[in-house]
PyMOL commands that place a pseudoatom at each C-alpha (Angstrom):
pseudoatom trace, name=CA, resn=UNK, resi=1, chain=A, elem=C, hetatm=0, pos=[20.513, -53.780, 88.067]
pseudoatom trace, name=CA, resn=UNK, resi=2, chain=A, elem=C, hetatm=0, pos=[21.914, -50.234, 89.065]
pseudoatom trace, name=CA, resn=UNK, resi=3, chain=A, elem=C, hetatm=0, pos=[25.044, -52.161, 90.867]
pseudoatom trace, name=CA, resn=UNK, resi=4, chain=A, elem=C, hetatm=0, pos=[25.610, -54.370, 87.474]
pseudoatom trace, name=CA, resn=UNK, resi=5, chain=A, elem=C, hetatm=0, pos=[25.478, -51.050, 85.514]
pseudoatom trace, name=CA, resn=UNK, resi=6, chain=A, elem=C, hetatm=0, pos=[28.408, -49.758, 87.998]
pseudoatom trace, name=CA, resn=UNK, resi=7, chain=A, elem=C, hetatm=0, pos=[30.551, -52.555, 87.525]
pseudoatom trace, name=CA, resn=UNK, resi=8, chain=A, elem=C, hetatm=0, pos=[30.106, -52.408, 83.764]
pseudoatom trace, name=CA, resn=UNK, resi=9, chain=A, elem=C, hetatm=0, pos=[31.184, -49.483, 83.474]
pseudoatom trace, name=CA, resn=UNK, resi=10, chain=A, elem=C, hetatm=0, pos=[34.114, -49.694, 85.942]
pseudoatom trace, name=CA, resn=UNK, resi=11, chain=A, elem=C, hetatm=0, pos=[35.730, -52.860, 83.811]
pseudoatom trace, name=CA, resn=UNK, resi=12, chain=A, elem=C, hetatm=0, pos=[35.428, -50.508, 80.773]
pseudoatom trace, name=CA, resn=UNK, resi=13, chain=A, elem=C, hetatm=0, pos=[37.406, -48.147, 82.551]
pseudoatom trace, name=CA, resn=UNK, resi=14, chain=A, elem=C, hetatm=0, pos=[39.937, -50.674, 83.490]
pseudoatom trace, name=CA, resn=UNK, resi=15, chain=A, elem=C, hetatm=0, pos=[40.316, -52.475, 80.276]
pseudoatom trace, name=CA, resn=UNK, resi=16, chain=A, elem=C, hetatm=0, pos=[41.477, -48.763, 79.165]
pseudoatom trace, name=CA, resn=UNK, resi=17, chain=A, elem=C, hetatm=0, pos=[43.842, -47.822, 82.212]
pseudoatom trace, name=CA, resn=UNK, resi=18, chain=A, elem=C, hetatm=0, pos=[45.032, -50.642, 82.335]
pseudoatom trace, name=CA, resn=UNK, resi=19, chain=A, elem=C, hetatm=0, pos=[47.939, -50.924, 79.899]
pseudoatom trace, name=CA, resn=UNK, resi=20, chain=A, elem=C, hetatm=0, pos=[48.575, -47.435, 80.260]
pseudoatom trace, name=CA, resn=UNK, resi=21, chain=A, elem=C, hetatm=0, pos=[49.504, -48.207, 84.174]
pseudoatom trace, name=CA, resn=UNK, resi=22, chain=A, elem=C, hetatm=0, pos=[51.430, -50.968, 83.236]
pseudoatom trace, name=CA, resn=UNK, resi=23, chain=A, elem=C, hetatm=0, pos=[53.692, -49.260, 81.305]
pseudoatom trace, name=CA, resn=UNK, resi=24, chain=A, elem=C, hetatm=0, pos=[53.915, -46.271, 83.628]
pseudoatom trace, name=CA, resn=UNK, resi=25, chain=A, elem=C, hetatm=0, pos=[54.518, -48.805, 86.281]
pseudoatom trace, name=CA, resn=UNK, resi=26, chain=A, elem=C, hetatm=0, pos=[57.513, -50.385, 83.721]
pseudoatom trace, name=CA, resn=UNK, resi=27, chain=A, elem=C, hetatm=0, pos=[58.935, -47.164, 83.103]
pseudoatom trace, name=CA, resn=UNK, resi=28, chain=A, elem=C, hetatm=0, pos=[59.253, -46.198, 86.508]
pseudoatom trace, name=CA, resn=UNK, resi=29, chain=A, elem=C, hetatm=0, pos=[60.962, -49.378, 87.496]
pseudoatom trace, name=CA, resn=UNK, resi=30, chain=A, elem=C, hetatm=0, pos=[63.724, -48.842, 84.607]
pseudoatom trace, name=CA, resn=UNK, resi=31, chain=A, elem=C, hetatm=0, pos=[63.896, -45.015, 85.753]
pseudoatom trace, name=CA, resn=UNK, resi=32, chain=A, elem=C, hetatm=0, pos=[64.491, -46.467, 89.332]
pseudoatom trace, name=CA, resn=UNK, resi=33, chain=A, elem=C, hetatm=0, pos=[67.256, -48.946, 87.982]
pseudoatom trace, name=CA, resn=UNK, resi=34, chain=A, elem=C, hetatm=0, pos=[69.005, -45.925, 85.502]
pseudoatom trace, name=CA, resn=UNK, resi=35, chain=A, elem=C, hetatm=0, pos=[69.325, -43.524, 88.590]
pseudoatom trace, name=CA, resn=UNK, resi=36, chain=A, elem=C, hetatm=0, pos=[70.637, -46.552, 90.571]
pseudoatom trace, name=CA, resn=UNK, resi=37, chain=A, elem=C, hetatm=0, pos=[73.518, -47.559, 87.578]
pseudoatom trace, name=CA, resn=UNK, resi=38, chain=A, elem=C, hetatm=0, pos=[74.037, -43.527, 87.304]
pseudoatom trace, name=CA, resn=UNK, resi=39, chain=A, elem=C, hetatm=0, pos=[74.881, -43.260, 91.154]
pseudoatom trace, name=CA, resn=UNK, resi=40, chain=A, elem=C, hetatm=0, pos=[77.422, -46.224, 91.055]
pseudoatom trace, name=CA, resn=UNK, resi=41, chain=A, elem=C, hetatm=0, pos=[78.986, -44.450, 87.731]
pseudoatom trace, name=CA, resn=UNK, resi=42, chain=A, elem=C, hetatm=0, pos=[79.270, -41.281, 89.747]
pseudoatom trace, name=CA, resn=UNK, resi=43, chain=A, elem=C, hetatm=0, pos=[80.987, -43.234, 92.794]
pseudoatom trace, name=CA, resn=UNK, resi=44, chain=A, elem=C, hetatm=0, pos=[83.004, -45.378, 90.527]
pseudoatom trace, name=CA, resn=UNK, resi=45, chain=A, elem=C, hetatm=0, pos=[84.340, -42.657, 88.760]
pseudoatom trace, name=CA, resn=UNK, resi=46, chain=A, elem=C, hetatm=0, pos=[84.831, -40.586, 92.137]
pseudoatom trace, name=CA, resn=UNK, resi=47, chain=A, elem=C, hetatm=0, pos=[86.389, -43.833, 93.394]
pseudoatom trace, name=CA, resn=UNK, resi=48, chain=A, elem=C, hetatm=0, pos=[89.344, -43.779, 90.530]
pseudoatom trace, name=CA, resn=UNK, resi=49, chain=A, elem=C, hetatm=0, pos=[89.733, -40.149, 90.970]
pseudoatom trace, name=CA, resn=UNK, resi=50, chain=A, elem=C, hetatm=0, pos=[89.943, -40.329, 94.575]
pseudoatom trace, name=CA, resn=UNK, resi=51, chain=A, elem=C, hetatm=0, pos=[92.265, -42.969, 94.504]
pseudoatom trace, name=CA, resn=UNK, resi=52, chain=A, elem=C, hetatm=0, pos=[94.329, -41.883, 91.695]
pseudoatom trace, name=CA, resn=UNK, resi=53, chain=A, elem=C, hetatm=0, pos=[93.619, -45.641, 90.227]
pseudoatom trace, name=CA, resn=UNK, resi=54, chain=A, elem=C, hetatm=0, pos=[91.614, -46.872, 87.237]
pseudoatom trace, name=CA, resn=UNK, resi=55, chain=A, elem=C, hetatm=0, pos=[87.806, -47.962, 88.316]
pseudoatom trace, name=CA, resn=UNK, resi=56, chain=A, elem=C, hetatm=0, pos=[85.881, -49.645, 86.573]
pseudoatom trace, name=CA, resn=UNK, resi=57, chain=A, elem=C, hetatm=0, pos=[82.218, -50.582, 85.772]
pseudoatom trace, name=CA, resn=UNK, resi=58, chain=A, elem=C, hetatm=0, pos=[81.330, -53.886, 84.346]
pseudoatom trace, name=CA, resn=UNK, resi=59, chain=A, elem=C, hetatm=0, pos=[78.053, -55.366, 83.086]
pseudoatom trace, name=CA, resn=UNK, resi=60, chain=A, elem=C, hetatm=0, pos=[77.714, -59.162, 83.400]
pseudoatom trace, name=CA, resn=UNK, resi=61, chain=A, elem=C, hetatm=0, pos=[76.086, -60.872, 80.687]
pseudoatom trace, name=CA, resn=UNK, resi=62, chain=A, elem=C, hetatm=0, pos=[72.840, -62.547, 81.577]
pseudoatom trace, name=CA, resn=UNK, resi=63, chain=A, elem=C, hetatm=0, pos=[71.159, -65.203, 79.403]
pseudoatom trace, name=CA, resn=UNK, resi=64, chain=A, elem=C, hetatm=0, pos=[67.596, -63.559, 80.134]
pseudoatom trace, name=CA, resn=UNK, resi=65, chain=A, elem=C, hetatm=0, pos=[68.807, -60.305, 78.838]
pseudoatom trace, name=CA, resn=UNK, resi=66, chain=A, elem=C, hetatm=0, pos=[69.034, -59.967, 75.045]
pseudoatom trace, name=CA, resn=UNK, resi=67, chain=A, elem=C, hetatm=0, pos=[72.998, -59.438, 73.861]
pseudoatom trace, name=CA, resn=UNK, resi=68, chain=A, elem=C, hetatm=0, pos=[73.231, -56.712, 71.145]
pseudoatom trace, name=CA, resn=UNK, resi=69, chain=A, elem=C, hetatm=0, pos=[75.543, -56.977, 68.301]
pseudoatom trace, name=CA, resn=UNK, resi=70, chain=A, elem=C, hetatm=0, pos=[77.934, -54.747, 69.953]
pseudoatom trace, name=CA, resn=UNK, resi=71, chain=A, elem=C, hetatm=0, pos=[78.361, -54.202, 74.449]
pseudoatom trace, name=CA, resn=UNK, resi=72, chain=A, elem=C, hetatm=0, pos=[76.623, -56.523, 76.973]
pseudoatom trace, name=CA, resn=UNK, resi=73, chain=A, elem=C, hetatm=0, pos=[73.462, -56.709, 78.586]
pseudoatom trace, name=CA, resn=UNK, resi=74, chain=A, elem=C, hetatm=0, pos=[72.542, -58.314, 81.467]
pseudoatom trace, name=CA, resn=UNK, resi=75, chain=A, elem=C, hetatm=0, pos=[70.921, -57.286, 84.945]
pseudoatom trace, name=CA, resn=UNK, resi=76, chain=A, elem=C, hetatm=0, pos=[73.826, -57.345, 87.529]
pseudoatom trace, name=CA, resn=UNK, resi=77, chain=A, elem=C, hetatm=0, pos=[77.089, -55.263, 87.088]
pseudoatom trace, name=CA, resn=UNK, resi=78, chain=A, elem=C, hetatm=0, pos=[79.990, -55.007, 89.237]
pseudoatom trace, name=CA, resn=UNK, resi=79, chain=A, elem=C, hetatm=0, pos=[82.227, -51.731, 90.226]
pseudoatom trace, name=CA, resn=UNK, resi=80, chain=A, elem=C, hetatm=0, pos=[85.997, -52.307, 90.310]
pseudoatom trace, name=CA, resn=UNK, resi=81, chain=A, elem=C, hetatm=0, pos=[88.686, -50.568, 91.845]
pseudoatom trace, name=CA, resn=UNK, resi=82, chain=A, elem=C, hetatm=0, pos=[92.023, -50.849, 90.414]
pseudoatom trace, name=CA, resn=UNK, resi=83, chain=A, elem=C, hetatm=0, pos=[93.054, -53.942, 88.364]
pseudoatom trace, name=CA, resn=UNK, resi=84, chain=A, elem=C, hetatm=0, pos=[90.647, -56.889, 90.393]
pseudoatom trace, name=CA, resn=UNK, resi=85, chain=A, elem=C, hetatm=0, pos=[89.815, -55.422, 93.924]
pseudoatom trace, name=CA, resn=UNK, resi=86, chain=A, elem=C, hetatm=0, pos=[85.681, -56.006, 93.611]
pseudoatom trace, name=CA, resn=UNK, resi=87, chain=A, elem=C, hetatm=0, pos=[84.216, -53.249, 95.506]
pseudoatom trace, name=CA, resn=UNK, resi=88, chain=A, elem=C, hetatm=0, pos=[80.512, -54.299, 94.848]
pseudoatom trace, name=CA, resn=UNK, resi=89, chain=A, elem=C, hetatm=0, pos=[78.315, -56.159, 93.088]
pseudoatom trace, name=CA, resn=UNK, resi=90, chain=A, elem=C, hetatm=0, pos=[74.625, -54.937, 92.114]
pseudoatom trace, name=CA, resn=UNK, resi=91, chain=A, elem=C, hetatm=0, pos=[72.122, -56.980, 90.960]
pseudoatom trace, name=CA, resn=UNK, resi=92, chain=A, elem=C, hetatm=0, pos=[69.058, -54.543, 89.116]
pseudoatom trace, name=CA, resn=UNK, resi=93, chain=A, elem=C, hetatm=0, pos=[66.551, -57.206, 90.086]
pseudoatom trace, name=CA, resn=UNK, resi=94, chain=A, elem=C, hetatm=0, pos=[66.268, -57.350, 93.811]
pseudoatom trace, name=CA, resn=UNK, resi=95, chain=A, elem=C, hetatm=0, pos=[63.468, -55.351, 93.646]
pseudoatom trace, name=CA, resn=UNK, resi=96, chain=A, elem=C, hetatm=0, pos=[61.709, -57.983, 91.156]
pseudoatom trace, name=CA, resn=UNK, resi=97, chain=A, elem=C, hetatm=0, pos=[61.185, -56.008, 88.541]
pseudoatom trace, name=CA, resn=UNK, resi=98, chain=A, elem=C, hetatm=0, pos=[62.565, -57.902, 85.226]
pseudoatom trace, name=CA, resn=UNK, resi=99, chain=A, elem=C, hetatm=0, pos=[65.267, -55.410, 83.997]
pseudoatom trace, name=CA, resn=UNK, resi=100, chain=A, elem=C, hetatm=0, pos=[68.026, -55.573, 81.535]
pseudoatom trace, name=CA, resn=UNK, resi=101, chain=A, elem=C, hetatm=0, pos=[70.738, -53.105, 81.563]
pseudoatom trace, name=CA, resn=UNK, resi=102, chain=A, elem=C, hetatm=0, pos=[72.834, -52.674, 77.621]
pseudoatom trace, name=CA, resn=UNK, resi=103, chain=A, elem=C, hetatm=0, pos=[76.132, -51.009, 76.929]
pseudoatom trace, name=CA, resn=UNK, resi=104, chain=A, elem=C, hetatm=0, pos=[77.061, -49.796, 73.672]
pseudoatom trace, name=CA, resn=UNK, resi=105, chain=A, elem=C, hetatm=0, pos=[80.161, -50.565, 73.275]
pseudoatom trace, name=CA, resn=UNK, resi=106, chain=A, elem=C, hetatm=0, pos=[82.124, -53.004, 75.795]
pseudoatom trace, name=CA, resn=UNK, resi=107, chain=A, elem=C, hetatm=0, pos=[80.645, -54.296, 79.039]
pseudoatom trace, name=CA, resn=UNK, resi=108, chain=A, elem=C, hetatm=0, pos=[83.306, -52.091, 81.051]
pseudoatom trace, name=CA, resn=UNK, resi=109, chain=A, elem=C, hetatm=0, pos=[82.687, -48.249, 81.709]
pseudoatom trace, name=CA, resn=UNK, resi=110, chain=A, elem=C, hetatm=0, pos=[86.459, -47.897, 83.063]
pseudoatom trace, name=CA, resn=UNK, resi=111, chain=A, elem=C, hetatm=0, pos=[87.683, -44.192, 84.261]
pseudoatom trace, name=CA, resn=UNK, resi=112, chain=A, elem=C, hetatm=0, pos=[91.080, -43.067, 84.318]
pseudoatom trace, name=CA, resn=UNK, resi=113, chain=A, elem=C, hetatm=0, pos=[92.554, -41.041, 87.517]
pseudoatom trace, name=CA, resn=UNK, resi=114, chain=A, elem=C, hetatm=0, pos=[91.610, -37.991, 86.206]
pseudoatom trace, name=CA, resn=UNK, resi=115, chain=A, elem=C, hetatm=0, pos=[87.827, -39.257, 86.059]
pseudoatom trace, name=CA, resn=UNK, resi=116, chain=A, elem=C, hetatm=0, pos=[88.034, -39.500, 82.465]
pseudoatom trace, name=CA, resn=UNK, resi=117, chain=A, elem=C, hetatm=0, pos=[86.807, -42.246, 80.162]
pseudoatom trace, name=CA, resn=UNK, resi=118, chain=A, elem=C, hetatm=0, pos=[89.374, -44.311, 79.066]
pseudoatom trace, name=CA, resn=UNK, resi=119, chain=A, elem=C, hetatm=0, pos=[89.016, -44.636, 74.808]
pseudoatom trace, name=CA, resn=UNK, resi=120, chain=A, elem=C, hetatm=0, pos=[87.960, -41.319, 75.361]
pseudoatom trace, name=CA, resn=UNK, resi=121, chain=A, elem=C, hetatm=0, pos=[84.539, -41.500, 73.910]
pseudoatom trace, name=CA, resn=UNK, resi=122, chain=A, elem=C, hetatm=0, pos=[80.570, -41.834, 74.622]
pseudoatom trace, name=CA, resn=UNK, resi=123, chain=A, elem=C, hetatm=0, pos=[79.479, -44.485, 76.427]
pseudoatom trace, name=CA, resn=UNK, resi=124, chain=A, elem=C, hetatm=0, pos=[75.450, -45.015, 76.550]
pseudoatom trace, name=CA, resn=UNK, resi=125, chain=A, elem=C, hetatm=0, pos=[73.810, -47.428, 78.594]
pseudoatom trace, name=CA, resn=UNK, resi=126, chain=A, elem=C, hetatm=0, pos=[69.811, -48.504, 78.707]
pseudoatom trace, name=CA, resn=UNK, resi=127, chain=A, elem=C, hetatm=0, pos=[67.382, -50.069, 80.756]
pseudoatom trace, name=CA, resn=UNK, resi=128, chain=A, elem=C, hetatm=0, pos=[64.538, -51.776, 79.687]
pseudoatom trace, name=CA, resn=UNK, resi=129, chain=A, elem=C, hetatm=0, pos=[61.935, -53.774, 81.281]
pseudoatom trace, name=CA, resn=UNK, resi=130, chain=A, elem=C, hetatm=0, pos=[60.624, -56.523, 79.050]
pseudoatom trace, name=CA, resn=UNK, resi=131, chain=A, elem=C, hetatm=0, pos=[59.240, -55.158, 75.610]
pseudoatom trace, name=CA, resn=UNK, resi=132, chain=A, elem=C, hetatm=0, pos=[58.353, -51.584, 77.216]
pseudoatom trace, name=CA, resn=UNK, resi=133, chain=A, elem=C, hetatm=0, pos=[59.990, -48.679, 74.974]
pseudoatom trace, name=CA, resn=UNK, resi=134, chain=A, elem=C, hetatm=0, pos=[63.858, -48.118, 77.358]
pseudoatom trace, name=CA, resn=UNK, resi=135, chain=A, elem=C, hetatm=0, pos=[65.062, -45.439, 79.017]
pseudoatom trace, name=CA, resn=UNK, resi=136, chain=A, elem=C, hetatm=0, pos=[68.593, -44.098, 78.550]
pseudoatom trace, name=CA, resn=UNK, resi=137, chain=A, elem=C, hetatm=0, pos=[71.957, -42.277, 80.146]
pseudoatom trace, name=CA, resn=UNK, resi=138, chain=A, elem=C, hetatm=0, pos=[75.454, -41.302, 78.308]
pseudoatom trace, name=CA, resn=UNK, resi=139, chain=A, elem=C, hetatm=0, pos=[78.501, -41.127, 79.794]
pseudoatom trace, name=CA, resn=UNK, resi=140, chain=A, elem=C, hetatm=0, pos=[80.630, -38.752, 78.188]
pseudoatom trace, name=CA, resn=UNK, resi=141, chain=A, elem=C, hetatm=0, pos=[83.960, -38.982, 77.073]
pseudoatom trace, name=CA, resn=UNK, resi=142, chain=A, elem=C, hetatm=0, pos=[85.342, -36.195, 80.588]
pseudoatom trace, name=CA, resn=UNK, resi=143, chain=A, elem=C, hetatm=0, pos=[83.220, -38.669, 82.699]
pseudoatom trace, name=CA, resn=UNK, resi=144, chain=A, elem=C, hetatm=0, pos=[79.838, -36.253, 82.932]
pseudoatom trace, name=CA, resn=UNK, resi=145, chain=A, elem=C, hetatm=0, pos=[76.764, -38.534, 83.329]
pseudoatom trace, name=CA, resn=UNK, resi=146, chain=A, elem=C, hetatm=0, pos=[73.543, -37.096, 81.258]
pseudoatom trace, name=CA, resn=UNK, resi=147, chain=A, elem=C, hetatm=0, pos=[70.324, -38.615, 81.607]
pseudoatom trace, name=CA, resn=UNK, resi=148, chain=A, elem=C, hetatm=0, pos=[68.384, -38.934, 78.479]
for i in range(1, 148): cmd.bond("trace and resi %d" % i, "trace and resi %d" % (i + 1))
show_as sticks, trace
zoom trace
């Protein structure tokens, strides 16, 4: 009877905890995936500057990933260095965690050789696993990456 109590009471706890770890769990995984994309913006725009080339980063639209009005979404993005030379490509989902990565504007994040933006204004970027509330960075228009 005792033993029946126990495990009563521990699937009470559960059924409480466990959404709340689930979307800790989500929101680490999109953390994860926004330091990733903010590491590759850092190289790509140390890349153009180094270089004294444009480099760009650009988000591939993915059918699984919802498009917004205005950008692209989608879980893989490439870096490029000057006008086609493909550097890398990263896929956000090797790690299977079901991620989408948005833009705000266009799918391309594209610095100048001076490591500015080029249109010279804010880009912001989010990643969101499945319905779970997203997590956010802004580039800004001098190339400075914030986390939100």
């Amino acid at each position: 009877m005792e033993l029946l109590v126990v495990l009563a009471v521990f699937g009470i706890i559960m059924a409480i905890v466990g959404p709340r770890f689930e979307a800790a769990l989500a929101h680490i995984r999109a953390r994860g995936a926004l330091n990733r994309v903010a590491v590759d913006l850092a190289y790509t725009r140390h890349m153009a500057v180094r270089t004294g080339r444009r480099a760009r980063l650009q988000v591939e639209p993915s059918a699984d990933c919802p498009q917004p009005g205005i950008g692209a979404a989608g879980h893989r993005y490439r870096i490029i260095a000057g006008p086609d030379s493909l550097v890398y490509l990263v896929d956000l989902r090797l790690d299977g965690s079901p991620v989408c990565l948005t833009t705000n504007q266009s799918r391309d994040v594209v610095f100048d050789s001076r490591g500015l933006i080029v249109g010279f204004n804010n880009r912001t970027m989010n990643v969101r696993q499945g319905s779970h509330p997203p997590v956010s960075l802004t580039v800004s228009a001098v190339g400075r990456i914030l986390r939100n």
